[in-house]
N, C-alpha and C positions, 0 to 999 in steps of 0.2 A: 732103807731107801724106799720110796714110794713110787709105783708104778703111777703111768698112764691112768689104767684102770682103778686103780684104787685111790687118784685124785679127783677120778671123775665122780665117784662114788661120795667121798667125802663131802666133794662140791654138791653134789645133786641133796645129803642129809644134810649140809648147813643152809639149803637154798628152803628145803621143805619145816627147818625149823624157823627161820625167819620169817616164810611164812604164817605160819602157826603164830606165832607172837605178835605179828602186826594184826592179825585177823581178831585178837583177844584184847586191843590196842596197849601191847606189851604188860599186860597186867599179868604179875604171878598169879595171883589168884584166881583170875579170869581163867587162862590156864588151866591151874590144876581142877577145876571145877569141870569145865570141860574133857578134861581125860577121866574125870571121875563119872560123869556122866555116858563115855563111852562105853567106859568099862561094867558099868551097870546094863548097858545095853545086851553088852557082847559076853556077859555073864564068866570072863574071867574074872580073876583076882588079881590084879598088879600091883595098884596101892591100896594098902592093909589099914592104916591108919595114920595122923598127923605129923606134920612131921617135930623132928624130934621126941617122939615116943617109940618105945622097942617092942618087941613081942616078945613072949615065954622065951625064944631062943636066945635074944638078946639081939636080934637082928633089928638093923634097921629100920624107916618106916619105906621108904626109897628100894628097899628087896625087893626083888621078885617071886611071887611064891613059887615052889617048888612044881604044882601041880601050873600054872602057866607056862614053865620054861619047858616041859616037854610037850606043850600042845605045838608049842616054835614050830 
């Protein structure tokens, strides 16, 4: 069951992904190009590579690397 709080939540991440989409005028690619551009900025690593291609671990391209999940 879902709280108050945790529908507010939800609402506030589906309100800031449609923004995001409309702002990139719904293009995937637009998109990813743009979170790949962030992330050059802000010198993590999120996405590694294209998608449908794996790495040595056989992870996905959509992983998180390891060393970003502890900066969280």
């Amino acid at each position: 069951m879902t709280t108050d709080t945790q529908q507010s939540i939800i609402e506030h991440v589906r309100s800031l992904k449609e923004e995001n989409a409309a702002e990139h005028g719904y293009s995937l690619e637009a998109i990813i190009a743009s979170a790949r551009e962030r992330q050059e900025a802000s010198g993590r690593c999120i996405i590694r590579q294209n998608r449908g291609e794996q790495d040595a671990d056989g992870q996905s391209a959509t992983a998180v690397a390891p060393d970003a999940e502890s900066e969280s």
